[in-house]
N, C-alpha and C positions, 0 to 999 in steps of 0.2 A: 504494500500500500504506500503509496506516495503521499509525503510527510503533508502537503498543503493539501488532501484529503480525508484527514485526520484533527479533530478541533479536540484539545482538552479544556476539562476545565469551564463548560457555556452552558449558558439558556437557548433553550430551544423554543420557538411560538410552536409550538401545535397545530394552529390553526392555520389551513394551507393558504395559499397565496392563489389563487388561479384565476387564469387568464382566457382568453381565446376558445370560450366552453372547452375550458378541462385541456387543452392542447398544448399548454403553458403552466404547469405548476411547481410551485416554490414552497422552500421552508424558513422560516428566518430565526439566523445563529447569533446569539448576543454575546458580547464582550465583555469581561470585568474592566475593562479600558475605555469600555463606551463604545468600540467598534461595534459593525453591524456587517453578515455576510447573509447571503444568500444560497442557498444549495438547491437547484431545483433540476427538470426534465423540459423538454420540449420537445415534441412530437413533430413529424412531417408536413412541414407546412412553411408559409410565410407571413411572420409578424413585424410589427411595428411599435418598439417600445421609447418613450419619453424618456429622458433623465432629468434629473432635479441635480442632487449633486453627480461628482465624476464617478465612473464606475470602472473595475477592471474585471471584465468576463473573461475566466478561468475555464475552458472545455476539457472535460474529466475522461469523455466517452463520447464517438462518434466523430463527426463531418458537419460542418457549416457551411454558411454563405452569409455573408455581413457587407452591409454597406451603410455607411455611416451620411449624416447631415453634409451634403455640400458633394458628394462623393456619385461619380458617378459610375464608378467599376464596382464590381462585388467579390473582395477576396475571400479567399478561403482559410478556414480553420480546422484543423483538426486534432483529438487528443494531445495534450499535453503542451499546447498554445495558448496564448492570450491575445486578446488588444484594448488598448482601454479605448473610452464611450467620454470625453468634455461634460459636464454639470452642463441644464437649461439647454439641451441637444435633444438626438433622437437618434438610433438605428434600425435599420433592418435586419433583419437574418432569418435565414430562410434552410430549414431543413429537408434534405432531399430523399431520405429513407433512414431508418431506425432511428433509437432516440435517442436523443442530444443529453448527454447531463454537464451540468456546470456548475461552477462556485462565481457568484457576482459580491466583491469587495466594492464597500464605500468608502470613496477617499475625502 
């Protein structure tokens, strides 16, 4: 298991985070620091998520497709990649077959 897959030590919400009828769901991991992460899934499909603050989307499992505010290419992701997301933005991403799992950290 890979160490930034592994959280000691947190709060977990319980209550799911879901998105895109059920195509998009999360879990949210709290911090004795005050940090906040994200651990979720996203199914086959293509979404369109806001950010507030910055984000750095961690893919645990699978293949993506992202494209960011201003961006008109769609690169690719896959396990054991990242890219980060600008705070008061927005990106795509878009799954092509199986399902996507990720860890999203707020900077």
């Amino acid at each position: 298991m890979n160490a930034s897959e592994l959280f000691d030590d947190v709060s977990v919400i319980c209550k799911a985070n879901v998105f895109s009828n059920g195509k998009v769901v999360s879990h949210t991991v709290l911090f004795k620091d005050g940090k906040k992460k994200t651990v979720g899934l996203i199914f086959p499909g293509s979404f369109k998520f806001d950010t507030d603050a910055p984000e750095k989307m961690e893919i645990t499992v699978g293949n993506c497709r992202i494209r960011q505010a201003g961006e008109g290419q769609w690169k690719t992701y896959q396990a054991g990649t990242f890219f980060m997301v600008p705070g008061k933005s927005f990106f795509e991403i878009s799954v092509d077959d199986g399902i996507l799992e990720y860890i999203c950290s707020f900077e």
